[in-house]
N, C-alpha and C positions, 0 to 999 in steps of 0.2 A: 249831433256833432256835425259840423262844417264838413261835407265832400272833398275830400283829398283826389288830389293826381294820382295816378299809379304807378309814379315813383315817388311822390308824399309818403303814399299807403308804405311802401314797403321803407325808407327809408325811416318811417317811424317805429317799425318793426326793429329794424335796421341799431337803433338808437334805444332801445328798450323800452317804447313807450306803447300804448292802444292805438290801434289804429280806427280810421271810420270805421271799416271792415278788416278780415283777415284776407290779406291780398293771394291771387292766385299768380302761381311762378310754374307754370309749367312743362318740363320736361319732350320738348313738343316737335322737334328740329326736324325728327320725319313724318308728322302731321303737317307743321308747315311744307313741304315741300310737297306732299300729296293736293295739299290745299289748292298750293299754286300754280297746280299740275305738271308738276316736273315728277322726276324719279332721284332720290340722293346720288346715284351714280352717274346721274347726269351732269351735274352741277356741283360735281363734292369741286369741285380745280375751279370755280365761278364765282367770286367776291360777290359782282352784284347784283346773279339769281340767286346764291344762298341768301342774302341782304334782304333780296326782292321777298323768296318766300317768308321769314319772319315778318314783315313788315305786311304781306295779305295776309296772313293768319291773324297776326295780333289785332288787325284792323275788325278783321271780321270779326271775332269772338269776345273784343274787350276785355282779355288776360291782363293781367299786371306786369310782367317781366317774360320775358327774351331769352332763353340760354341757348347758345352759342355753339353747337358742336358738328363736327364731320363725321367722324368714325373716330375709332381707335387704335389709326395704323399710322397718324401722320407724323407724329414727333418720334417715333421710331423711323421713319419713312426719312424723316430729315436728319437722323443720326447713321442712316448708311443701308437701313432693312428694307427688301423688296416687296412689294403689294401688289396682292393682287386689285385688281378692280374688276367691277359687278354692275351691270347697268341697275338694273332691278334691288341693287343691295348694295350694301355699304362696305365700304373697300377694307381688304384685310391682309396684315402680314402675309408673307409666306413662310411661314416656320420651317418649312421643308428646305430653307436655302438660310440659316440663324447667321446672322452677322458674325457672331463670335464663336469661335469654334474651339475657345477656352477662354476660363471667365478674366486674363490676361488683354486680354484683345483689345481690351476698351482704349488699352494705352495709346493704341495706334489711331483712335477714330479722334474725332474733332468736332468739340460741343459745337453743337448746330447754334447758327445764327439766323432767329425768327423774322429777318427783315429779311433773310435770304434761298434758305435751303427748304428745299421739301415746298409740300401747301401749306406753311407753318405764314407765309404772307398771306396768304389766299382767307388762312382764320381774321388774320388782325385786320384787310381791309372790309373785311365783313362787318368787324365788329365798329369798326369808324364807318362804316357807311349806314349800320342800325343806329350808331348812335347820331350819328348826324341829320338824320330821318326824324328819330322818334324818342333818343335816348333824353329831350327834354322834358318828357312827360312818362317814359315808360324805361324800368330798370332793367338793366342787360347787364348778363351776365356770359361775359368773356372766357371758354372754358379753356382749361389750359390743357388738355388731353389728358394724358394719363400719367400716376403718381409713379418715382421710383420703384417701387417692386414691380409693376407692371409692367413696367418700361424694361425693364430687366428681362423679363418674361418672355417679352419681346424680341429682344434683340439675340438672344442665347438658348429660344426657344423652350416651351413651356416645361414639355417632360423632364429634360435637360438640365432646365435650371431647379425643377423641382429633387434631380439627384443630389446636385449639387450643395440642397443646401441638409442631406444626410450626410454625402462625402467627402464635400472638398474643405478647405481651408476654412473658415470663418473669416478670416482677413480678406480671402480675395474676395467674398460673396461682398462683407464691409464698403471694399472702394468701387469695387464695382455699382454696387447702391449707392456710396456718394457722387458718383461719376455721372450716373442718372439723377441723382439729386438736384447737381448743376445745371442737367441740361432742361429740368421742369424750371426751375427757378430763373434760367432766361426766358422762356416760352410765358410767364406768367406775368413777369415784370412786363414783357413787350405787350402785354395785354392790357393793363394798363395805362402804359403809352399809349397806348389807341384807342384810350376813352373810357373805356367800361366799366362799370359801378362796382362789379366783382369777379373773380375768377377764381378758378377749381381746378381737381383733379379727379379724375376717376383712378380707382386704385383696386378695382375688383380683386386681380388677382392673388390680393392680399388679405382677401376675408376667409371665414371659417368652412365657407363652403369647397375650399381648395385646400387652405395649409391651418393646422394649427392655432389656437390661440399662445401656444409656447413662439412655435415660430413666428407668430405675428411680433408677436413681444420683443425675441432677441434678433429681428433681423427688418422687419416694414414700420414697425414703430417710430421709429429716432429718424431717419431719413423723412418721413410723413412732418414729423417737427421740425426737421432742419427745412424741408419749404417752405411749411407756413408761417416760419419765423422769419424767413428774410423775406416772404413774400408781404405779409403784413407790416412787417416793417419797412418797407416801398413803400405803404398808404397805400394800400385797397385790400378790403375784405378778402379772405379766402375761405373756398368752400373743398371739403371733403366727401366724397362718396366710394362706400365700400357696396358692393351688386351682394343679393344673397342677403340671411338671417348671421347678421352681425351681431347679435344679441349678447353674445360671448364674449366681445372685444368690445362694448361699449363702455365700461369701465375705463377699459385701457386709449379708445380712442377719446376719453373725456380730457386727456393730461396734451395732446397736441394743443388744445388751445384754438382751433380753428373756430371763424367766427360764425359760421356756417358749417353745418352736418346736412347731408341730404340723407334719409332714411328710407331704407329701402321697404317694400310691402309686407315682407316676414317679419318685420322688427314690431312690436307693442309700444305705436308713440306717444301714450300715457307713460313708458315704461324710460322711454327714453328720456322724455321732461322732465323725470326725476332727476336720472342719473347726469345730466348735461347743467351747467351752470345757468342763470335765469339770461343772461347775456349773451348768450348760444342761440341761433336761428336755428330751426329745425326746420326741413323741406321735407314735403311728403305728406299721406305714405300710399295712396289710393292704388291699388293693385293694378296694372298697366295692361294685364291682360283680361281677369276677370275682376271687376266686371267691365273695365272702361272697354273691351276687346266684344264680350260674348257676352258680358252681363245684358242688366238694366238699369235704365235710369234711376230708378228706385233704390236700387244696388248701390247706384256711385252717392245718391243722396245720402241714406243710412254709412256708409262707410268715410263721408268726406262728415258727417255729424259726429259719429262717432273720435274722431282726428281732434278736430275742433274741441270737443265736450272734454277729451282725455287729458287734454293740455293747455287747457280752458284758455285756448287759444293766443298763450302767450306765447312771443317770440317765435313765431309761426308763418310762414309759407306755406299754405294748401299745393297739392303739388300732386302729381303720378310718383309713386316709388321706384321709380325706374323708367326710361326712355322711352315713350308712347310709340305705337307704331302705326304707320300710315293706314293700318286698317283700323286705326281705332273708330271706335262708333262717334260719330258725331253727337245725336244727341246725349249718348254719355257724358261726350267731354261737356258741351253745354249744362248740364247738370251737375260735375263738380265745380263750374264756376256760380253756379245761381246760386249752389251752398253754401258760398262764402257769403251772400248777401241774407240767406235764410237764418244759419246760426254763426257768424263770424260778424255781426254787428257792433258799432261800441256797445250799445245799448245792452245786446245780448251776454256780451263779453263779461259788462260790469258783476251780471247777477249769477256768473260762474264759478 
């Protein structure tokens, strides 16, 4: 088969067809910056170091795709909540000081505008300056921070909101999550605006490792839909990621419709290929700490084979299960990318 680009590769993915190989998309935003020699807290407020670092990373290692991310404090950050910052580390709410001091509050705050408030610009000129760079031959994906329950979580503080949603009202926890609902769905569209092939949300706070699969259901479910429906209906792909073994809700997260699922290393993604329609891109699921962290090469080879073979590499992204971190092993990661070329070939694909 004919050598595709590495946004070919993935847009055929992308499109539901074989690609030459299974392209790699990896989760990579604090590798790149170590790459570059910076530190995330250096440059989290820097359009064209964070820019710079995706652009020497991806040079170097000949990844397929780009994802786009700061932390997960900024679209709270630009909805009113205070952050700390971390030279060494990635900037984070301060819960200690929750925006809403009853789940009432939101009424008084004012959906953030991504051209303006917070480093909610600082993401989108990054994402036009990757794409302007490289986004002609390499797929970037635009992240859009974090999903309404998380956002929630955020701003009303964790413990807080996790009473709330034993005690309080159901209505108010309702518009409160719609309230955040709107203020993802501006932060994603602008993301777009600014080029990007896809965009996402991280929505940890809403998987099984925290609350509930009831509660997932009657309260993070239908807000997760109500984005990715107005977000895809914009015209651009949207991607979902729950942190943790979602195993429990992937059933229920099969009904948002997202055209992307990023799974995380707990999840069985033979398991998930079943349950997700064949038109679902799966990202993942290489364990981020072992072995890409403390393993072996050998390690990432077998487990990125195993990925591949479970889901006989349809509609697939190879990818770390969660956000690599600047001490990942390098020849690690060079090894889950050589195993896209070892069992992720057409060739190999076909007799799957």
């Amino acid at each position: 088969m004919k050598a595709m680009s590495s946004l070919e590769r993935c847009q055929a993915v992308m499109n539901g067809q074989l690609p030459d190989r299974v392209p790699v998309v990896p989760q990579s935003f604090l590798l790149a910056c170590e790459t570059a020699g910076y530190k995330i807290g250096q440059i989290n407020n820097n359009a064209k170091l964070l820019a710079q670092s995706h652009i020497i990373c991806q040079e170097k290692y000949a990844y397929d795709g780009c994802i786009i991310d700061v932390d997960d404090a900024s679209l709270a950050e630009a909805c009113g909540a205070e952050v700390i910052y971390r030279e060494d580390g990635v900037a984070a709410v301060d819960e200690s000081k929750p925006v809403l001091k009853n789940l009432r509050d939101f009424e008084d705050l004012k959906l953030p505008d991504p051209l303006k408030d917070g480093r909610l610009p600082v993401w989108l000129e990054t994402t036009e300056r990757l794409v302007d760079a490289i986004g002609d031959h390499v797929f970037v994906m635009g992240r859009a921070d974090q999903g309404p329950f998380s956002l929630a979580c955020l701003l009303r503080g964790m413990e807080q909101f996790m009473m709330d949603l034993v005690l309080a009202n159901p209505k108010d926890i309702q518009d409160l999550l719609n309230w955040c609902s709107e203020a993802c769905i501006r932060f994603a569209k602008a993301q777009k605006d600014a080029g990007a092939h896809a965009t996402s949300m991280g929505d940890a706070s809403a998987g099984p490792n925290l609350i509930s699969p009831e509660f997932y259901r009657n309260f993070a479910l239908e807000p997760e839909k109500k984005v990715v429906k107005a977000v895809q209906d914009y015209g651009i792909p949207y991607s979902v990621h729950i942190c943790g073994d979602a195993s429990r809700i992937l059933q229920d997260m099969a009904f948002i419709h997202s055209k992307i699922i990023e799974v995380d290393w707990k999840v069985d993604m033979g398991t998930a290929r079943e349950i997700f329609s064949d038109d679902t891109v799966l990202v993942g699921n290489i364990n981020p700490s072992d072995p890409l962290v403390i393993g072996t090469a050998q390690q990432v080879d077998a487990q990125a084979k195993k990925i591949i073979e479970s889901t006989k590499g349809r509609g697939l992204f190879l990818s770390s299960g969660c956000a690599m971190g600047p001490n990942t092993n390098v020849d690690n990661f060079k090894a889950m990318i050589e195993a896209s070329k070892k069992y992720g070939t057409y060739e190999h694909l076909l007799n799957l």
